[in-house]
N, C-alpha and C positions, 0 to 999 in steps of 0.2 A: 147673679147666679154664682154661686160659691164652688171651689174645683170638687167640693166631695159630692155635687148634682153632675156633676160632667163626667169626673172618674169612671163609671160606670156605662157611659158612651162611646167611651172611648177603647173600654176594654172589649164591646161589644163590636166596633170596627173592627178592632182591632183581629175578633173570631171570624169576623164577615169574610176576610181575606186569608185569613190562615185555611179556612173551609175553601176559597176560594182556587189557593197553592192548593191544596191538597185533592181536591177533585180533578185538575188540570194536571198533576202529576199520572192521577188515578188512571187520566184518560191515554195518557201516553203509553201506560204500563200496560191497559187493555189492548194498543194496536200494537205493542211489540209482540205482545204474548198470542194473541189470536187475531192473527189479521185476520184472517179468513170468515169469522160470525163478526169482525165490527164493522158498526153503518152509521148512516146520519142516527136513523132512531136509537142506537146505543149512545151516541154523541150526547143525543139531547137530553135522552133521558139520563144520563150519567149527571148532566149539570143540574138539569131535573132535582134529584132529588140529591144533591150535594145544598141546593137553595133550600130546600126541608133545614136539615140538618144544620145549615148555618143559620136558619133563623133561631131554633129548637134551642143549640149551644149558643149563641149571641146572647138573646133572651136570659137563658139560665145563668151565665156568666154576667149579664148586668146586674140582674138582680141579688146573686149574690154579693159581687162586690158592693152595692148601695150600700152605702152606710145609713141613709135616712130612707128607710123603707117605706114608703108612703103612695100614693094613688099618681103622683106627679111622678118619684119614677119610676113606676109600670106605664104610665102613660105616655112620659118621653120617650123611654124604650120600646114603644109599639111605633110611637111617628117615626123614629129614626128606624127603626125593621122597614114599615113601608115605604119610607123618600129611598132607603136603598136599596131597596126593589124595583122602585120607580126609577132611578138613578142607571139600575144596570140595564133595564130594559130602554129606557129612551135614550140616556147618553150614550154610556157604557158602546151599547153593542153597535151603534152605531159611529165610534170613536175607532172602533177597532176594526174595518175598514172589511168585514166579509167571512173568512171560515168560521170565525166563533162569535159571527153578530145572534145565531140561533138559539147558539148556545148560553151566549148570556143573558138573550132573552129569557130564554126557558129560566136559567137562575132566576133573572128578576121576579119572574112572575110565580115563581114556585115560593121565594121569598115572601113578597108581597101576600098571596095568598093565605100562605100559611102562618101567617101573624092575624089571621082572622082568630085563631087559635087562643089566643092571648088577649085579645078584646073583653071578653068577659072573665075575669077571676080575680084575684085577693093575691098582693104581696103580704106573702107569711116571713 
């Protein structure tokens, strides 16, 4: 496997976490600003749908970087969307030892899920 198949993997971790800071900040800014409406169900769904989002921008961001645009990788790029779906829901959330095991379940599996999205279509 040649770095210009990887590059594009790598740029896509690389989104997974920056989505990953960025929701985690998001969620901080929500209980300074209104502690009074936040709850677990803003918690989760805040991770929720931050897992959208980081698949949607991982995905767009591999596949533009790809230099060989091909069926291999769209299709590398949807296993590695799912293993790190999978990853945050079965490691992940159980690495990090309680308040945001829910939380990154809900990522993982909003992750996972939504790379159904991407199963079927054409690298243009």
């Amino acid at each position: 496997m040649s770095i210009s198949r990887i590059k594009p993997l790598v740029y896509a971790v690389c989104v997974i976490f920056a989505v990953l800071v960025a929701v985690s900040l998001l969620d901080i800014l929500l209980l300074f600003f209104n502690p009074r409406f936040y709850s677990n169900a803003l918690f989760i769904t805040t991770f929720g749908v931050g897992g959208v989002f980081a698949t949607v921008l991982a995905y767009m961001m591999g596949v533009e970087r790809s230099v060989i645009k091909d069926e291999f990788a769209r299709w590398s790029l949807v296993i590695l969307l799912i293993a790190a779906g999978a990853a945050f829901w079965f490691i992940l959330s159980k690495l990090e030892g309680g308040e945001y095991g829910p939380a990154f379940k809900a990522f993982g599996l909003t992750m996972a899920l939504s790379t159904i999205l991407f199963i079927k279509g054409k690298v243009e």
